[in-house]
C-alpha positions as CSV (number, residue, x, y, z in Angstrom):
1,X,0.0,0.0,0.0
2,X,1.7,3.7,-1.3
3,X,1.8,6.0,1.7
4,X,-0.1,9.6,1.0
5,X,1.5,12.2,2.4
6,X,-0.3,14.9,3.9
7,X,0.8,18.6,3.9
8,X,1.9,20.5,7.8
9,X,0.7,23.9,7.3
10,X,1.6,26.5,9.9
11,X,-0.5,29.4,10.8
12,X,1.5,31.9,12.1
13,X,-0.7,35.1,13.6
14,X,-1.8,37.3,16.2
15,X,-2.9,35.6,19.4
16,X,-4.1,39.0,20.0
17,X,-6.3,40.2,17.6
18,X,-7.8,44.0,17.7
19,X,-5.4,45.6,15.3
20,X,-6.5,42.8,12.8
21,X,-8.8,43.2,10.2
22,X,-12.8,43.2,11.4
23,X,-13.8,40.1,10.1
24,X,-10.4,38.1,11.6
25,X,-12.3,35.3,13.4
26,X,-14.1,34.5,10.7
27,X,-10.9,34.5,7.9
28,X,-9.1,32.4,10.4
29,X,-11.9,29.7,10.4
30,X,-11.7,30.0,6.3
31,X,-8.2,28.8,6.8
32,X,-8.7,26.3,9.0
33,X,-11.6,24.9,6.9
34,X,-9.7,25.0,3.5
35,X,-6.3,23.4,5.5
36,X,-8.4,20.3,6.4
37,X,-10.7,20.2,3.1
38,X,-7.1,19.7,1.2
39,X,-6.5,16.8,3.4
40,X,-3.6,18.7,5.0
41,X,-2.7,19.2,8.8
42,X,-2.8,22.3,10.3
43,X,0.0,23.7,12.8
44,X,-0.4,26.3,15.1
45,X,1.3,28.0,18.2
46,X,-1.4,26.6,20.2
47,X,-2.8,29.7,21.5
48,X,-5.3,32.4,21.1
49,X,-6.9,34.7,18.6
50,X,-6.1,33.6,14.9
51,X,-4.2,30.3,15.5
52,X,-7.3,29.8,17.7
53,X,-10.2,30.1,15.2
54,X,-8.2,28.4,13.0
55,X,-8.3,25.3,14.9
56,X,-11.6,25.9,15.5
57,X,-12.4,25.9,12.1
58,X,-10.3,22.4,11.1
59,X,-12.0,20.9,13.8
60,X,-14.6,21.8,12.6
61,X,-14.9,20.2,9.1
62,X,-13.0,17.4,10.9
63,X,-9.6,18.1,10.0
64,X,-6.0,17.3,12.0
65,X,-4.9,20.0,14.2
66,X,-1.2,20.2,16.2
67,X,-0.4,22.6,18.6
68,X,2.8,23.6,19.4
69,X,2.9,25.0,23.4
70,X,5.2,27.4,24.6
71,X,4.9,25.5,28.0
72,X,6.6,22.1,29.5
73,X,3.3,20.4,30.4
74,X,-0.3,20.8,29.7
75,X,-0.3,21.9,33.7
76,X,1.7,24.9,32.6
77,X,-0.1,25.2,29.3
78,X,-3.4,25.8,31.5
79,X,-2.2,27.5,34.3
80,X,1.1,29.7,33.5
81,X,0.5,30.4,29.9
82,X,-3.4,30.8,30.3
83,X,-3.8,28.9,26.6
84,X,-6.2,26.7,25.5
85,X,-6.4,23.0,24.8
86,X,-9.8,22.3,23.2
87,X,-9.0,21.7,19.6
88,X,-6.0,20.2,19.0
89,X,-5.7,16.6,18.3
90,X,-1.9,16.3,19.2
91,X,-0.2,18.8,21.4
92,X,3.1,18.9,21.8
93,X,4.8,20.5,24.8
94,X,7.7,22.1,23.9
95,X,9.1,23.6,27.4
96,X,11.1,26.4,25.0
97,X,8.3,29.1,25.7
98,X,7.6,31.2,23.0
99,X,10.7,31.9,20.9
100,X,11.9,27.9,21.0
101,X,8.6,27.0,20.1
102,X,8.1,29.2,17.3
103,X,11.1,27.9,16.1
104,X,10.0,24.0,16.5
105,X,6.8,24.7,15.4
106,X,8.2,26.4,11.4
107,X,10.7,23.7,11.1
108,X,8.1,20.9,11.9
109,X,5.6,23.3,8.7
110,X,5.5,22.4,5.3
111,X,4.8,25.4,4.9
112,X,3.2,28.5,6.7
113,X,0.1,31.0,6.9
114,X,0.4,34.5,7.5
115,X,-2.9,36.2,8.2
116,X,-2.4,39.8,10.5
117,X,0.4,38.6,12.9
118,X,2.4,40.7,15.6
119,X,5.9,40.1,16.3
120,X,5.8,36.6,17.0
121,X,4.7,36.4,13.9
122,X,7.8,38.1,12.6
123,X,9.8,36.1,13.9
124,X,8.0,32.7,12.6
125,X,7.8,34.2,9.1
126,X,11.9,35.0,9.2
127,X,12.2,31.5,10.0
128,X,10.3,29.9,6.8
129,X,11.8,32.6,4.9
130,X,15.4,31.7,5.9
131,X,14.6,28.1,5.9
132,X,12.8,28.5,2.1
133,X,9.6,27.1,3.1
134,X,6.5,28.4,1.4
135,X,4.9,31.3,2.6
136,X,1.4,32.4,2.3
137,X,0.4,35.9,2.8
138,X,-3.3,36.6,3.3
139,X,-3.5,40.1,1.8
140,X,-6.0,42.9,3.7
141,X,-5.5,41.1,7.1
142,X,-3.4,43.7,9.2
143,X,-1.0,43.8,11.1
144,X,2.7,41.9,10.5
145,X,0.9,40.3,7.1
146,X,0.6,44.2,5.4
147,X,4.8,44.8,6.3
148,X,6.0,41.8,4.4
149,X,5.7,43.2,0.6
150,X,7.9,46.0,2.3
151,X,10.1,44.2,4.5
152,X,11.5,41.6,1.0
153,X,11.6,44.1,-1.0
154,X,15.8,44.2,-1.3
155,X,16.7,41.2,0.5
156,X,20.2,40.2,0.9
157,X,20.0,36.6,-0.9
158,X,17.0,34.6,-2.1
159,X,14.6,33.3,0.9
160,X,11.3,31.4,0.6
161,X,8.6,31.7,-2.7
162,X,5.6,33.8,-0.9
163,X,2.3,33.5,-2.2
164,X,-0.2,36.5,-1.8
165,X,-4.2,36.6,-1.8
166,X,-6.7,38.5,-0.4
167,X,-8.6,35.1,-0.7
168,X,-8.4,32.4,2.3
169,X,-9.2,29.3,0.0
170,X,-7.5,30.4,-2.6
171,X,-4.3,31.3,-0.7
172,X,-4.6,27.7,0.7
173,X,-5.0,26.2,-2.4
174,X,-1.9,27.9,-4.1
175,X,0.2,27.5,-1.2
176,X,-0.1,23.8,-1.7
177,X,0.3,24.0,-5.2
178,X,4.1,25.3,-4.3
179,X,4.6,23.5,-1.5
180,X,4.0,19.9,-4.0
181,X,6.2,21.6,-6.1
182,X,8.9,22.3,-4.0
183,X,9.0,18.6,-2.7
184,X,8.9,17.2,-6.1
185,X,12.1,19.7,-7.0
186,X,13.4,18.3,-3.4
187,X,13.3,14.6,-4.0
188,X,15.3,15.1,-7.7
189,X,18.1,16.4,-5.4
């Protein structure tokens, strides 16, 4: 029997969510939604706001989900970092708060979702980028997602192919188209 794989998308975003766009909560379910509908898994930080609703939203159409947590346990998850648990299939407990787990959390990505974002967000993206994994912009969202145009403008040697739409199914959708490609260039090396 041939083994299928299945795609680890990454949504990296805000966990705090008021200097996102209005209809955030809604966008990030969209992504979840379309993640799981194209049989993928979907990543996250394991915390609030838009990785939240995300998560929501692949549960929701009975998709995968994987947190990532800042935290050592799920006793610390709870209690010290005040995060939720409730939609993630698999959680994995990383014990390297946030920047450590951001970092975990990329490498373990096919690929990853930008949609608003502060600077943890940043920090995730400049992660993919460095490590040329796809990157998918969601355009109109707010916050980090609006600086990236600006911020790879001249940068000093090629990073990771970055996808932008203003569309969340569509984004998904041509995100997966490059991240297929990229493993098919891959496995020729």
């Amino acid at each position: 029997m041939k083994h299928k794989t299945r795609y680890k998308i990454a949504v990296s975003d805000a966990s705090e969510i008021s200097h996102c766009a209005k209809n955030i909560k809604k966008i990030s379910r969209e992504i979840g939604e379309e993640i799981a509908r194209q049989d993928c898994i979907l990543i996250t930080g394991a915390t609030t706001g838009v990785p939240y609703f995300a998560a929501k939203g692949c549960k929701g159409v009975g998709g995968i989900s994987i947190g990532f947590s800042p935290a050592a346990s799920e006793a610390a998850h709870l209690k010290v970092y005040k995060l939720p648990i409730d939609c993630f299939d698999v959680m994995v407990y990383t014990g390297f708060d946030y920047t450590g787990r951001n970092l975990l959390m990329t490498r373990a990505a096919d690929a990853i979702v930008v949609c608003c974002g502060r600077m943890g967000t940043l920090n995730e993206f400049t992660i993919a980028f460095e490590d040329r994994k796809p990157i998918g912009v969601l355009e109109g969202s707010m916050g980090t997602a609006n600086l990236i145009k600006i911020l790879t403008r001249r940068p000093h040697r090629r990073g990771a192919k970055i996808i932008y739409d203003p569309d969340p199914k569509a984004l998904i959708q041509k995100l997966i188209r490059v991240i297929s490609e990229k493993k098919k260039g891959d496995s020729k090396s």
